[in-house]
Backbone as a ProteinNet text record, in pm:
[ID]
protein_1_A
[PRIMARY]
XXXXXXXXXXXXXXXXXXXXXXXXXXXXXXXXXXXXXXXXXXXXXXXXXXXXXXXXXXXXXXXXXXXXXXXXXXXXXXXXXXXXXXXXXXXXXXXXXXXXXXXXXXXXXXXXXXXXXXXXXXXXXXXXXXXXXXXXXXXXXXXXXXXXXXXXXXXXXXXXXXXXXXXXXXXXXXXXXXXXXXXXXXXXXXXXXXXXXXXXXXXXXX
[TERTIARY]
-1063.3	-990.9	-961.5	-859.7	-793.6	-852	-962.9	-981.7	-882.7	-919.8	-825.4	-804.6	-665.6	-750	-851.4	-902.2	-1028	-1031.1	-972.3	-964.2	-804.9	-780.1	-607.5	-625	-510.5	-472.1	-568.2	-551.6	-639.4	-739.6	-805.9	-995.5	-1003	-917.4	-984.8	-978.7	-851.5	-821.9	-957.6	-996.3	-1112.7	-1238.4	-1276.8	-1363.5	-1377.8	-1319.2	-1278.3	-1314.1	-1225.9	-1202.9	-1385.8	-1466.4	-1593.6	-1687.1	-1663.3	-1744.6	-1715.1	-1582.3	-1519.1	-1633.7	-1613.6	-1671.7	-1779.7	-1880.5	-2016.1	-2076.6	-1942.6	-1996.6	-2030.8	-2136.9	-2184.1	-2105.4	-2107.9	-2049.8	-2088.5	-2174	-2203	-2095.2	-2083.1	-2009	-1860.6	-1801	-1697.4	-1625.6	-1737.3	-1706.6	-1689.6	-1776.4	-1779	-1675.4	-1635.9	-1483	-1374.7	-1378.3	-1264.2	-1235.7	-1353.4	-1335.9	-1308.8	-1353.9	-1281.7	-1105.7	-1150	-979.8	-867.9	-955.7	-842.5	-861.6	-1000.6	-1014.8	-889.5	-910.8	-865.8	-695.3	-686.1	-526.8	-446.6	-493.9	-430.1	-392.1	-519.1	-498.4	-399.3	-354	-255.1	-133.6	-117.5	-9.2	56.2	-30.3	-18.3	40.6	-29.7	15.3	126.6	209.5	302.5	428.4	352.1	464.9	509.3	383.3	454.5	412.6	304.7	297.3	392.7	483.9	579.1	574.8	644.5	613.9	731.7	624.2	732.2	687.7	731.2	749.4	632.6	565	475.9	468.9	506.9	477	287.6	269.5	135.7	170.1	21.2	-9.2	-99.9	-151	-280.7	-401.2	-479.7	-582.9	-629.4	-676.5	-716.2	-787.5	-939.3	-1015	-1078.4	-1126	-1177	-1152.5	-991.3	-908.8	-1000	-968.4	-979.6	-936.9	-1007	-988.8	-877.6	-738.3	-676.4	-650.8	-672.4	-655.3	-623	-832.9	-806.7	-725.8	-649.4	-562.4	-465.3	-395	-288.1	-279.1	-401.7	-393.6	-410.9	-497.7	-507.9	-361.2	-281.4	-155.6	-49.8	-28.2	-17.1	-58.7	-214.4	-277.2	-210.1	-187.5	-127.6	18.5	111.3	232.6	333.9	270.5	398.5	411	580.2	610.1	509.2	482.4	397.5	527.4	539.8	617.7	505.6	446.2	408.9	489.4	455	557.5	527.1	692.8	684.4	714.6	647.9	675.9	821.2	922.4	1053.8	1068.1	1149.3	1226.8	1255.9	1220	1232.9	1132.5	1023.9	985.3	1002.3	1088.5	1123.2	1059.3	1023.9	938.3	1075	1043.7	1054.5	969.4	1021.9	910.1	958.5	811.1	830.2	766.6	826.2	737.2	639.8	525.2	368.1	345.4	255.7	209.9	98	31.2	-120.1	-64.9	23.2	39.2	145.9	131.9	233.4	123.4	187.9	35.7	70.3	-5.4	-49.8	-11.8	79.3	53.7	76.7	18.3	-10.9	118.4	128.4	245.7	317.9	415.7	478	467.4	455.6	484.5	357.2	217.2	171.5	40.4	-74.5	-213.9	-266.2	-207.5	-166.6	-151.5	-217.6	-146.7	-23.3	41.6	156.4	224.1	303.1	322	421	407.4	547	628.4	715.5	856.2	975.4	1061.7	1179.5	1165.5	1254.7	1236.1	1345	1326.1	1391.1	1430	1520.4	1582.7	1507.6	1448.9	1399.1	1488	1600.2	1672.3	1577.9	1522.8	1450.2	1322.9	1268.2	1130.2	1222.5	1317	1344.7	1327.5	1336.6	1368.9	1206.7	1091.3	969.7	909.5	849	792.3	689.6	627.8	512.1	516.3	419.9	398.4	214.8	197.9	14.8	92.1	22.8	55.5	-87	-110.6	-210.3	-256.6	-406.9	-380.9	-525.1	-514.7	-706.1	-756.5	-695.7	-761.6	-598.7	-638.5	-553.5	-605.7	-534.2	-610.4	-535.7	-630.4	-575.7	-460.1	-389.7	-229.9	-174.6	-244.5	-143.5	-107.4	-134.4	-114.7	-210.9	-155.3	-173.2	-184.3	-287.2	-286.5	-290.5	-140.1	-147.8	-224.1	-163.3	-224.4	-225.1	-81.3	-49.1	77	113.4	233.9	350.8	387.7	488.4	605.2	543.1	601.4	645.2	547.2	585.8	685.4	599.4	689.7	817.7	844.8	999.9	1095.5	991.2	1031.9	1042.4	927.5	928.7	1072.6	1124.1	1206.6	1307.2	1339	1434.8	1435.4	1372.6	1347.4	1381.8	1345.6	1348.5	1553.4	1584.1	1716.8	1825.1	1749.9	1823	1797.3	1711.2	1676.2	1575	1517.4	1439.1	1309	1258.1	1113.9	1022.7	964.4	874.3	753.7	659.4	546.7	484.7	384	279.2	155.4	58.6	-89.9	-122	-196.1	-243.5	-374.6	-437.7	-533.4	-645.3	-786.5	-857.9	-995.2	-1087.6	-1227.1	-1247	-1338.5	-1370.4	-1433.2	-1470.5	-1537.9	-1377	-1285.7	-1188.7	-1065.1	-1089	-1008.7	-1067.7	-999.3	-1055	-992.7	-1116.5	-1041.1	-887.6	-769.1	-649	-659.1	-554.3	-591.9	-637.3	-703	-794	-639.7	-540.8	-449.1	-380.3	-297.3	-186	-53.5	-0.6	162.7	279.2	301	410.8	599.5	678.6	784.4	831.5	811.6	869.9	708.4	627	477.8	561.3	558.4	580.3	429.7	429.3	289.8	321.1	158.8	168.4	134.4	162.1	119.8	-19	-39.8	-169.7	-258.4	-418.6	-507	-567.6	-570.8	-668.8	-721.4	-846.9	-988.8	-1085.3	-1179.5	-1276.3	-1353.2	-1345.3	-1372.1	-1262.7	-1148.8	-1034.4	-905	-790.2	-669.7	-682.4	-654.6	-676.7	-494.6	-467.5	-352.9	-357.3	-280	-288.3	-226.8	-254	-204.5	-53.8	30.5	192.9	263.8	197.9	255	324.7	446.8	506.2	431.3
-3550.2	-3600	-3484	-3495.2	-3389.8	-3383.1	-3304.9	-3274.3	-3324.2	-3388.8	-3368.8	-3290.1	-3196	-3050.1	-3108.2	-2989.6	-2988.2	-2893.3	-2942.9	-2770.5	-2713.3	-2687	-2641.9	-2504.3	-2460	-2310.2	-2228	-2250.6	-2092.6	-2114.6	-2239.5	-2246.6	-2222.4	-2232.9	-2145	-1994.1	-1982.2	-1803.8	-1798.4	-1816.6	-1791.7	-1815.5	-1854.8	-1863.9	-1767.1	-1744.5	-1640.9	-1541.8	-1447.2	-1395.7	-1313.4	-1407.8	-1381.2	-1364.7	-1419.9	-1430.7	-1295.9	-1241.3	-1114.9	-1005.1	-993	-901.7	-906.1	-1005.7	-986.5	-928.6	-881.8	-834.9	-687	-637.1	-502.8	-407.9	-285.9	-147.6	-200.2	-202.8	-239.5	-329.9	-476.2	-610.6	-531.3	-495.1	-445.6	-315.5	-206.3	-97	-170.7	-289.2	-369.1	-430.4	-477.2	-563.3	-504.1	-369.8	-252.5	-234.1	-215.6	-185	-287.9	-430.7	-515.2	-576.1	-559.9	-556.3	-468.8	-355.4	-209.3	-247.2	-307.8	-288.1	-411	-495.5	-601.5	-624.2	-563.5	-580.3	-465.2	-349.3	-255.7	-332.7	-397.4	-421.7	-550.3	-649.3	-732.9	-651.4	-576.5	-478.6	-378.1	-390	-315.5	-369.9	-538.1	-622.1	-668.1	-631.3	-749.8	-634	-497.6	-399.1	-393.2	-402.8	-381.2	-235.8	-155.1	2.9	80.5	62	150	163.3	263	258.4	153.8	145.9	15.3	19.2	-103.2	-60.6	-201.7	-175.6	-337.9	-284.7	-388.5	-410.1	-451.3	-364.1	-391.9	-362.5	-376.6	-384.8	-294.2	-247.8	-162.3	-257.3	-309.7	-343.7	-307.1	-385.3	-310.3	-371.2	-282.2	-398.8	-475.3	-589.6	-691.4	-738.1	-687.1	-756.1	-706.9	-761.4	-711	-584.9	-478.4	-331.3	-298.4	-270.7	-289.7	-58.9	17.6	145	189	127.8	179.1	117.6	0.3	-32.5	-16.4	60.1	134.6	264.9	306.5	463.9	465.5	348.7	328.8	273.5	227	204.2	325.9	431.8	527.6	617.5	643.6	689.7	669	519.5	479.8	505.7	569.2	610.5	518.4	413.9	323	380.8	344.3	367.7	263.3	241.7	164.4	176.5	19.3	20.9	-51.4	19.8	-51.6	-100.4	-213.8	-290.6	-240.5	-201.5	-171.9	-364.5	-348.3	-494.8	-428.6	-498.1	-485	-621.8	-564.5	-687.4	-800.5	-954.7	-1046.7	-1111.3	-1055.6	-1125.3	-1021.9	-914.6	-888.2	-751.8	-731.2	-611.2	-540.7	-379.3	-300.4	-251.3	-145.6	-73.8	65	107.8	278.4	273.1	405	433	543.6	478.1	545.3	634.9	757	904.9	922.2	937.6	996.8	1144.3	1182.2	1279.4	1210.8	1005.3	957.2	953.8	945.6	908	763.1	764	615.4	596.9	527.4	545.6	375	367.6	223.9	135.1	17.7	-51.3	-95.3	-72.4	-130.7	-272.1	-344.9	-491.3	-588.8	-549.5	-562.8	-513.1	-551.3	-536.4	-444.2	-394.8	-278.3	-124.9	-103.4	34.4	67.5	120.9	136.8	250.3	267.1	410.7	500.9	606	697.5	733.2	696.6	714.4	663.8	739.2	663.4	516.6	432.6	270.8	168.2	128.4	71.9	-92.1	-167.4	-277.3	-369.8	-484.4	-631.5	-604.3	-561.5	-561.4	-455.5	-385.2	-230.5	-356.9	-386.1	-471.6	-571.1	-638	-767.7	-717.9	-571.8	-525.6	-504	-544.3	-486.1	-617.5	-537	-634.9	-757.6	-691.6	-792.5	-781.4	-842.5	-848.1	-844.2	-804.8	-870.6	-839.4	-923.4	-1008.5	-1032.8	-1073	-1082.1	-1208.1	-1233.4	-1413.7	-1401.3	-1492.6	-1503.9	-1642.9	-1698	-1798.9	-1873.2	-1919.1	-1989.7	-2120.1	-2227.7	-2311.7	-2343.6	-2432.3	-2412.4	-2470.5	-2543.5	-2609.4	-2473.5	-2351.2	-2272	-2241.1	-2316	-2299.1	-2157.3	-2145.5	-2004.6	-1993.2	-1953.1	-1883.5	-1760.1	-1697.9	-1563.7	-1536.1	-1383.5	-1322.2	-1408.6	-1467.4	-1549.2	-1522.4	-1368.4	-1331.2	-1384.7	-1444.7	-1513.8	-1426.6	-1295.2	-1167.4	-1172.2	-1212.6	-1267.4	-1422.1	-1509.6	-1622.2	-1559.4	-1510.9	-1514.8	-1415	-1313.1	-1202.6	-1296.6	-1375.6	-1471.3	-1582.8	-1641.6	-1755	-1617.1	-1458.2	-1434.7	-1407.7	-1393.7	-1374.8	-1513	-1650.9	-1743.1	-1777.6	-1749	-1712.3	-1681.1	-1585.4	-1474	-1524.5	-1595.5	-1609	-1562.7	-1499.6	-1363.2	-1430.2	-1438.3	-1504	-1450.7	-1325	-1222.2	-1252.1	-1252.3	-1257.9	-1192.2	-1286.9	-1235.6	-1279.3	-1206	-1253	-1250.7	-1307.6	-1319.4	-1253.8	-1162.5	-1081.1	-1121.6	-1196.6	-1263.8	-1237	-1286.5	-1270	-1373.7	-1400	-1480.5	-1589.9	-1614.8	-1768.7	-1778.6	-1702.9	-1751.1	-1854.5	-1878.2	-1996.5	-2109.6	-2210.9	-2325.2	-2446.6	-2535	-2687	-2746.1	-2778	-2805.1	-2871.3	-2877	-2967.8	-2944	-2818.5	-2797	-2699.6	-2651.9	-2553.1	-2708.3	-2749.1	-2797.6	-2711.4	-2714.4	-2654.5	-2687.6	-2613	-2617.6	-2637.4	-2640.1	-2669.8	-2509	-2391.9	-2278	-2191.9	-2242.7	-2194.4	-2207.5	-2101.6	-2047.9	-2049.5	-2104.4	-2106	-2006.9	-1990.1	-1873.2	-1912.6	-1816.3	-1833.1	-1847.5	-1695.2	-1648.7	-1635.5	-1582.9	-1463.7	-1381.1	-1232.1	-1160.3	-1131.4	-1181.9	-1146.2	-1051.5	-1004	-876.4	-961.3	-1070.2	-1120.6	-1113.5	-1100.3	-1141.9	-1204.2	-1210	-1268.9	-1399.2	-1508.5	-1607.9	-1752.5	-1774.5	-1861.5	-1979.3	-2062.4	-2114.1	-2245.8	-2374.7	-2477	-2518.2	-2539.1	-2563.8	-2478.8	-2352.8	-2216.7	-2209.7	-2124.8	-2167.8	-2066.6
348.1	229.8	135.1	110	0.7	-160.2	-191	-353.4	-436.3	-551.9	-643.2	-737.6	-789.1	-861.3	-995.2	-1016.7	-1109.7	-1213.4	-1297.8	-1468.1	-1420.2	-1532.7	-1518	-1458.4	-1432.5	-1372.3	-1469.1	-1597	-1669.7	-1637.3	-1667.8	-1611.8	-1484.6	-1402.9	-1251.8	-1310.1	-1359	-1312.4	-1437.5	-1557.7	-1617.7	-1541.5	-1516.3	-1417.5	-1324.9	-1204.7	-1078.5	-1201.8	-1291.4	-1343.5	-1391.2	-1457.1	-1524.5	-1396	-1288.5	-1158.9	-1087.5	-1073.4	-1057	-1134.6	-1270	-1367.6	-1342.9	-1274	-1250	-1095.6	-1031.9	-906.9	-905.7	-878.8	-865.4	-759.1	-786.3	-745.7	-552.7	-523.5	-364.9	-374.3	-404.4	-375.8	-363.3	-456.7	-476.1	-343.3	-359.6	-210.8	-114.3	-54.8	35.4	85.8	-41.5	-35	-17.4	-71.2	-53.9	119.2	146.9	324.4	422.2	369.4	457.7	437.6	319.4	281.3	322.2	303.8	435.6	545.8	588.8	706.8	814	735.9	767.3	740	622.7	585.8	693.3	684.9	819.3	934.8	995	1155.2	1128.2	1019.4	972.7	1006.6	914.5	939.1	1019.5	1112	1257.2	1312.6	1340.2	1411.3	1451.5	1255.7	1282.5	1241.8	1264.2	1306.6	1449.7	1517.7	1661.7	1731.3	1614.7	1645.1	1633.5	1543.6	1443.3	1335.8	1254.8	1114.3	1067.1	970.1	898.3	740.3	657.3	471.5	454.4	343.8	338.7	165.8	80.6	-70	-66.5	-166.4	-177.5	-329.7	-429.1	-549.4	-569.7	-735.1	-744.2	-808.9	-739.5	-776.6	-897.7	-1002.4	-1128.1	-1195.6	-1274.6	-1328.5	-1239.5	-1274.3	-1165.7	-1085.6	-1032	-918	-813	-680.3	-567.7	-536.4	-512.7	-475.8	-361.1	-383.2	-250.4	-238.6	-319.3	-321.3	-159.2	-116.9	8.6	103.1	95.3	201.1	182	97	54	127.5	95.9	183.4	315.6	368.3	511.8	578.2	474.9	552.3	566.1	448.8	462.9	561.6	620.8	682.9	825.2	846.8	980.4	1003.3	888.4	852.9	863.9	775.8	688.8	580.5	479.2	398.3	296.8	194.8	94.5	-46.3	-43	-175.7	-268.7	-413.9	-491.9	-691.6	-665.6	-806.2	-961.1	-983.4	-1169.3	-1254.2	-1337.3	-1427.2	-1502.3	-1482.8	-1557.8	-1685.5	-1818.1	-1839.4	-1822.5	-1875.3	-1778	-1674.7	-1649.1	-1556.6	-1415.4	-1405.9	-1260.8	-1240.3	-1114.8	-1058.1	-955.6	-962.4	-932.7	-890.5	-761.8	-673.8	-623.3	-613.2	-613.4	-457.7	-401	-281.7	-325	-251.8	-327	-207.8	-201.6	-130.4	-221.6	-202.1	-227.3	-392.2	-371.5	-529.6	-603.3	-606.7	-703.1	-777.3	-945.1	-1028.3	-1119.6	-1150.9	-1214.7	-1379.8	-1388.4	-1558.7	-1627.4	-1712.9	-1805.6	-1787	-1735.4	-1742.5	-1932	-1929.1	-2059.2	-2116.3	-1967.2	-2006.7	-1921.3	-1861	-1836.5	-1816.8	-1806.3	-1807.8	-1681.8	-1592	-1476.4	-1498.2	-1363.7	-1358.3	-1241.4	-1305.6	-1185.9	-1128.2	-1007.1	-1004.9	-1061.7	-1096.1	-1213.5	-1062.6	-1060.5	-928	-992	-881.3	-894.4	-835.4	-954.6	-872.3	-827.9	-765.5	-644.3	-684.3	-634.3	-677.3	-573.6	-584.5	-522.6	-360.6	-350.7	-195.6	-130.2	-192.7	-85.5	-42.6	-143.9	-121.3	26.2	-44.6	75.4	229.9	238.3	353.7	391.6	369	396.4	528	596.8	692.2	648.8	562.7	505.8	348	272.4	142.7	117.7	35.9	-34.2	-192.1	-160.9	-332.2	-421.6	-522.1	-592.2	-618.5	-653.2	-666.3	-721.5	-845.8	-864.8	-768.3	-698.9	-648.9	-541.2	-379.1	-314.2	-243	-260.3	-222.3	-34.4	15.9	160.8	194.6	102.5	137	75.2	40.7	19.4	-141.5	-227.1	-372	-426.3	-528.4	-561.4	-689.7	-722.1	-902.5	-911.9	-957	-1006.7	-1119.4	-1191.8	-1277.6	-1395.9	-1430.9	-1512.8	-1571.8	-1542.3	-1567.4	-1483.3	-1399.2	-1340.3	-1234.4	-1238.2	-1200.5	-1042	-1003.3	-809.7	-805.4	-848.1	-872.3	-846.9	-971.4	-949.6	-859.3	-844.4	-732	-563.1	-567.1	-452	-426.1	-567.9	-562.3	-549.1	-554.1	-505.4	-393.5	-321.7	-169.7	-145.4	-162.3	-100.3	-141	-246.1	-277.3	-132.3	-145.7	-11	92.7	112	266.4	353.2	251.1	286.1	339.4	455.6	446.6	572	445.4	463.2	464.3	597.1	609.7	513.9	408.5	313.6	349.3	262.9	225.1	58.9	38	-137.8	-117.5	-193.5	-178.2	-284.3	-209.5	-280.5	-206.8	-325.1	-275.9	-202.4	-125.1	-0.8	-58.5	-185.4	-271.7	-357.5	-322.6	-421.4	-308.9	-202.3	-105.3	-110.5	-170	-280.5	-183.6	-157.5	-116.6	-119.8	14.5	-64.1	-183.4	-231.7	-357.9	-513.4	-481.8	-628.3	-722	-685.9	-733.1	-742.8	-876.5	-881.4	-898.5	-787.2	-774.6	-884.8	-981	-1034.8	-958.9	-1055.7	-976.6	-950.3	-1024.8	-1043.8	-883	-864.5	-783.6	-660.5	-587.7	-418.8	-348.3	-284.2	-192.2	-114.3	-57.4	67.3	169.2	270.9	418.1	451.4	407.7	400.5	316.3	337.2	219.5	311.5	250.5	295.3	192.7	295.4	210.7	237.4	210.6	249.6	427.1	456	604.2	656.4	601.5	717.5	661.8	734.7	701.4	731.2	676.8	732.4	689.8	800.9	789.9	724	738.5	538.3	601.2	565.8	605.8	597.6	663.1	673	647.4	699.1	716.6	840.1	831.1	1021.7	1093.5
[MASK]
++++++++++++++++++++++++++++++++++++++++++++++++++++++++++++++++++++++++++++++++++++++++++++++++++++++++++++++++++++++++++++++++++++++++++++++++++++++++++++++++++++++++++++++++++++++++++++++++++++++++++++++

């Protein structure tokens, strides 16, 4: 039987959020390596053993540590596009190399990379996505940061046609009973999550 949700979108992401801040330096390294470990061999997979482009994010703060699966995808010699917060609601993306540097987002609580940046069509062209999420429930619902920044980067992909294998990048107590996320009308569900155990497929995902 399907949960019925429980506390609005902020009391999960508050919640996740304070439970996050209390995990120690071990919990955290830990999570870093299954998350590379695990998001790589994702991205291998569904390259085919070629190089190919995958949007990823910079972990920051209490998020989920994704650094090292950034560089491990690099390492395996994909291109790595990571997202600027623009005007509006809309992200831009830089291609990241190990000597891009990091500087304070303008319009968001992030760090992001100093590059030249690139229009939502370079992203459309990427094999995969990881995306950010404080919490996914198993029909797939999703609580972002709160900024609405994918949302709408997502409804332009779904615009286009575009329908790019993703994952939402979450801690392994943060994949929540269907049901507990109520879906807005503007909320894109996902396929997937990878988590520090593993990628795992997502109910009425094709």
């Amino acid at each position: 039987m399907r949960e019925e949700p429980t506390g609005t979108k902020e009391d999960i992401r508050a919640s996740h959020r304070a439970r996050r801040s209390g995990l120690s330096g071990d919990d955290v390294a830990t999570a870093a390596e299954g998350i590379a470990r695990h998001g790589s061999a994702w991205a291998g997979s569904l390259a085919g053993g070629t190089p190919a482009t995958f949007c990823v994010y910079l972990g920051v703060g209490v998020e989920p540590p994704t650094l090292p699966l950034i560089e491990a995808l690099h390492r395996d010699g994909h291109r790595v596009l990571l997202p600027v917060c623009e005007p509006g609601r809309e992200l831009s993306w830089v291609y990241w190399s190990p000597d891009v540097a990091f500087i304070r987002s303008r319009y968001a609580p992030v760090m992001e990379p100093d590059g030249p940046r690139h229009g939502p069509d370079v992203a459309a062209g990427a094999t995969a996505l990881f995306i950010p999420a404080t919490a996914v429930d198993l029909a797939g619902n999703r609580i972002g940061q709160g900024g609405g920044y994918y949302d709408k980067f997502l409804g332009h992909l779904d615009t286009a046609g575009k329908h790019i294998p993703l994952a939402a990048v979450i801690y392994d107590e943060e994949l929540l009973p269907a049901g507990r996320i109520h879906a807005e009308e503007f909320d894109r569900p996902v396929p997937a999550v990878l988590t520090p155990a593993g990628v795992r497929t997502l109910a009425g995902s094709s």
